[in-house]
TORKOL-4160 file (C-alpha; in steps of 0.2 Angstrom, whole numbers, padded with zeros to 4 digits, m for minus):
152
<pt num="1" X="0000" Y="0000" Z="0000"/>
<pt num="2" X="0006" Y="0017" Z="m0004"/>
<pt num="3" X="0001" Y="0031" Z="0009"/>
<pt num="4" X="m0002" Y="0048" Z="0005"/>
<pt num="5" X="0013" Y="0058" Z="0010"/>
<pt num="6" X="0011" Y="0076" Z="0017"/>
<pt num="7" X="0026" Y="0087" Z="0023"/>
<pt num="8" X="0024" Y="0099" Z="0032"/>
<pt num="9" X="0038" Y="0116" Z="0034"/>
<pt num="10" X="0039" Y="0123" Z="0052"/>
<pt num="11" X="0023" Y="0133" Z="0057"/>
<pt num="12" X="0029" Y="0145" Z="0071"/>
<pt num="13" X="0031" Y="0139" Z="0088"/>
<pt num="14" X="0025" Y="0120" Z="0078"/>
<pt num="15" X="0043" Y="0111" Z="0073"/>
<pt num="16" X="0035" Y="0100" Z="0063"/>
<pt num="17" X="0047" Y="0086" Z="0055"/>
<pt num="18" X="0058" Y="0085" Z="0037"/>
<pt num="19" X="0049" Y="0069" Z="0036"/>
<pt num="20" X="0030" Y="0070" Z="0028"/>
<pt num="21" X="0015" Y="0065" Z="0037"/>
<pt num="22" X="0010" Y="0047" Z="0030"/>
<pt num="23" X="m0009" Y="0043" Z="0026"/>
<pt num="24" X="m0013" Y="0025" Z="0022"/>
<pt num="25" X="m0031" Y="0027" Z="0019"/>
<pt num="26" X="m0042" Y="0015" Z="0023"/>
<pt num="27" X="m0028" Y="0001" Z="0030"/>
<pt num="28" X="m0036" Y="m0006" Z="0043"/>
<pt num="29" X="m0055" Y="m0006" Z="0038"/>
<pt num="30" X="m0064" Y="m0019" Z="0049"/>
<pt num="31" X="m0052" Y="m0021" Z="0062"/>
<pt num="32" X="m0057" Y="m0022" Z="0079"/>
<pt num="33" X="m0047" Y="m0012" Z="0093"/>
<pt num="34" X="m0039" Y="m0027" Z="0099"/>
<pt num="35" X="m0034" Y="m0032" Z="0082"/>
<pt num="36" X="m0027" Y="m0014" Z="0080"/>
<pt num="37" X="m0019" Y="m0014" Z="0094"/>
<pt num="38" X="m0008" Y="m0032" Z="0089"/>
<pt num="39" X="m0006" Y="m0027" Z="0071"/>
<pt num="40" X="0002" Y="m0010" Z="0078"/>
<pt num="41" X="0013" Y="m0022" Z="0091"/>
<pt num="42" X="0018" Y="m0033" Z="0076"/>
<pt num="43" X="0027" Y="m0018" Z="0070"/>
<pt num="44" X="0035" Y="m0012" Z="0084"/>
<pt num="45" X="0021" Y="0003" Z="0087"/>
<pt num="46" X="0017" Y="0000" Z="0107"/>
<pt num="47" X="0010" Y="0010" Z="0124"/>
<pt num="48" X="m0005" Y="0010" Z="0115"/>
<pt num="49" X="m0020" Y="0019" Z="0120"/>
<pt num="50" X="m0038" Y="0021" Z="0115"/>
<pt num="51" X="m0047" Y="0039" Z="0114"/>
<pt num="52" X="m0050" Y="0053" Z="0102"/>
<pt num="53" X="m0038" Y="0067" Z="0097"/>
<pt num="54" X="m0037" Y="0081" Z="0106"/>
<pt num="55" X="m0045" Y="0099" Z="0101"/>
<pt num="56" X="m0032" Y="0109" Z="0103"/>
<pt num="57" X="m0016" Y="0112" Z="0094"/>
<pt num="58" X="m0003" Y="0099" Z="0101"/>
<pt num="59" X="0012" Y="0088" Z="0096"/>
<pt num="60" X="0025" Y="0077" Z="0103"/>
<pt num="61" X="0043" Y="0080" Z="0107"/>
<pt num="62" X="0049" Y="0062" Z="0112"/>
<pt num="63" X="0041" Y="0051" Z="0100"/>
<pt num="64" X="0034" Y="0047" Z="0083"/>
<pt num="65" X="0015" Y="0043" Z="0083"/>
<pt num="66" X="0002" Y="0033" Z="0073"/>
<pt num="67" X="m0016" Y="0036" Z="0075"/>
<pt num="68" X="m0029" Y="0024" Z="0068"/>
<pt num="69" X="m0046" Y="0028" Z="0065"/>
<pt num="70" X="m0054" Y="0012" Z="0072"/>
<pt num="71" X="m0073" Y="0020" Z="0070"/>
<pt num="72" X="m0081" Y="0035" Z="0064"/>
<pt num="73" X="m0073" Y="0048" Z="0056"/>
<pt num="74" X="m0064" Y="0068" Z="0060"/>
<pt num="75" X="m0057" Y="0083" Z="0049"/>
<pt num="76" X="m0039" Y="0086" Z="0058"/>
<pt num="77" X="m0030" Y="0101" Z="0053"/>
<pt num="78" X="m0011" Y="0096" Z="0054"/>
<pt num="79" X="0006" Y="0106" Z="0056"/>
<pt num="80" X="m0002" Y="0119" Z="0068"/>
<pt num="81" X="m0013" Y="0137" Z="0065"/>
<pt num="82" X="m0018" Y="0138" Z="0047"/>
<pt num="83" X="m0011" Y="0120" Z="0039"/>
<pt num="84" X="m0019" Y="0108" Z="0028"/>
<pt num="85" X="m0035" Y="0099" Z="0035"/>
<pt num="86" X="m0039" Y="0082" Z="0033"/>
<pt num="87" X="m0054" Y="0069" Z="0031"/>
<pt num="88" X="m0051" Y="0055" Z="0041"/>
<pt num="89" X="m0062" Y="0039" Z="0041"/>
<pt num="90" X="m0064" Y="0020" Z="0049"/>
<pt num="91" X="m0048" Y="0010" Z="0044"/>
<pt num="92" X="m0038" Y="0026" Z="0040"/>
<pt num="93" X="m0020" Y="0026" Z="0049"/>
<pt num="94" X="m0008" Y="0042" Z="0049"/>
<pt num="95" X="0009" Y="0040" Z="0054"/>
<pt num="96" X="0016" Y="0059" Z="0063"/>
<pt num="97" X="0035" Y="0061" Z="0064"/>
<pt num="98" X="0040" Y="0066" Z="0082"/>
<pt num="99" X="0035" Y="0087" Z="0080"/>
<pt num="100" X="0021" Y="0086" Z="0071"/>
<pt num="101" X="0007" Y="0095" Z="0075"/>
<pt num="102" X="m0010" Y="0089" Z="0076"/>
<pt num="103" X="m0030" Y="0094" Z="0081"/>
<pt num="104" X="m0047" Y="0088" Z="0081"/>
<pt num="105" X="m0056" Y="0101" Z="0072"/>
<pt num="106" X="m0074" Y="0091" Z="0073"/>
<pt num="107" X="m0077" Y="0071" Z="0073"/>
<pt num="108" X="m0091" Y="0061" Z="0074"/>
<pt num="109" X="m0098" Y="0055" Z="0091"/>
<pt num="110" X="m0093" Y="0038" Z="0088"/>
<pt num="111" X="m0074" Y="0043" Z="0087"/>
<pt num="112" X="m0064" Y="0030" Z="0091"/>
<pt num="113" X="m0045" Y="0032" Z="0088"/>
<pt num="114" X="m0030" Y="0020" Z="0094"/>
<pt num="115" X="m0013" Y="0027" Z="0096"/>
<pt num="116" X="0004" Y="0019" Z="0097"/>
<pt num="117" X="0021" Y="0027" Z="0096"/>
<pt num="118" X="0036" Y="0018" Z="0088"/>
<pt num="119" X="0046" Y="0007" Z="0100"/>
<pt num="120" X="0034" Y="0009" Z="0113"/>
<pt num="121" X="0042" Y="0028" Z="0118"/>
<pt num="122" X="0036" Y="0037" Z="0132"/>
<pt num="123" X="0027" Y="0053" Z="0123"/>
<pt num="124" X="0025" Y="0070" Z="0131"/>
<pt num="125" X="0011" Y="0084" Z="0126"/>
<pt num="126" X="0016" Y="0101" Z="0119"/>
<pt num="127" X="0007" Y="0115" Z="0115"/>
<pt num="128" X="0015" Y="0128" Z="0106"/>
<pt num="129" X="0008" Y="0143" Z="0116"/>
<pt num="130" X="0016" Y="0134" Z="0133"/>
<pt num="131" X="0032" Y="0124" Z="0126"/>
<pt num="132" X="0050" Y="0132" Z="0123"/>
<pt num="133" X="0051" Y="0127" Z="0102"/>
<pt num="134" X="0071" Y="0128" Z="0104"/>
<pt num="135" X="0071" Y="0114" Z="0116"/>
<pt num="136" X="0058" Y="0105" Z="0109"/>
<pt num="137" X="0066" Y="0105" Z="0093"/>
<pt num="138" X="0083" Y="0098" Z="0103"/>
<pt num="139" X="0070" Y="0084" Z="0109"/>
<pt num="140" X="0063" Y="0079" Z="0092"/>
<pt num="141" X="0085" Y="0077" Z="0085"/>
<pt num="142" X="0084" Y="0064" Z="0098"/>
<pt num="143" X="0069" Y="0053" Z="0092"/>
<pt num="144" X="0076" Y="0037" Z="0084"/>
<pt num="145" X="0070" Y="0032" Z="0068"/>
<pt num="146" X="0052" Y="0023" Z="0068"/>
<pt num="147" X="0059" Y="0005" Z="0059"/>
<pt num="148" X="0045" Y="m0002" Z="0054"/>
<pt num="149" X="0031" Y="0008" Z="0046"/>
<pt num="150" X="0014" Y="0003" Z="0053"/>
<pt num="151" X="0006" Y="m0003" Z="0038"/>
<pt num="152" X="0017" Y="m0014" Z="0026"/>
């Protein structure tokens, strides 16, 4: 499968990554949560949770993340204030490079997302209004590669 890529330049107090955003659409369509959660694991994408995506503006200095749609659907605006929006659906999986930034900009009520972050790192929550982008930046130098992509 060959994902969508979106890259994304520095947006203000938003790093971003030199590496694009990666869209598999559609990937894992009828997959349950625990299905998701064991394909994600079988590609070295653990600490998984299970949620929604935040409403505000945010991204994460210490680790790559994949989010999977695993029901309903969202638009997302990615890269911070004013980037590209996205239409996101059930089976839909985005890779985000470690910087990336990322918002819930209206989803449906049955919004169920599961995120995973590559070798299982411990992720923290920036917002650009409250986080030093210089040290952030230092952080996200420091994030390993992701091995293996979570769709193949």
């Amino acid at each position: 499968m060959v994902p969508e890529a979106l890259p994304l330049a520095p947006n203000g107090d938003v790093p971003n990554d030199p590496r694009p955003v990666l869209i598999y659409r559609a990937a894992l369509t009828g997959h349950t949560p625990a299905q998701i959660e064991q394909h994600l694991a079988e590609r070295g994408w653990t600490n998984a949770w299970r949620n929604g995506i935040c409403d505000f503006h945010h991204y994460h200095s210490t680790a790559h993340e994949v989010l999977v749609i695993a029901r309903g659907q969202a638009r997302l605006t990615l890269g911070g204030e004013g980037g590209p929006q996205v239409q996101v659906g059930e089976g839909d999986v985005l890779l985000l490079p470690a910087g990336t930034g990322h918002r819930n900009d209206g989803s449906s009520a049955d919004l169920l997302v599961i995120g995973a972050y590559a070798g299982g790192r411990e992720w923290d929550l920036c917002r650009p209004e409250e986080t030093d982008a210089e040290e952030a930046r230092e952080r996200i130098g420091r994030v390993p590669g992701w091995g293996r992509e979570p769709v193949g």
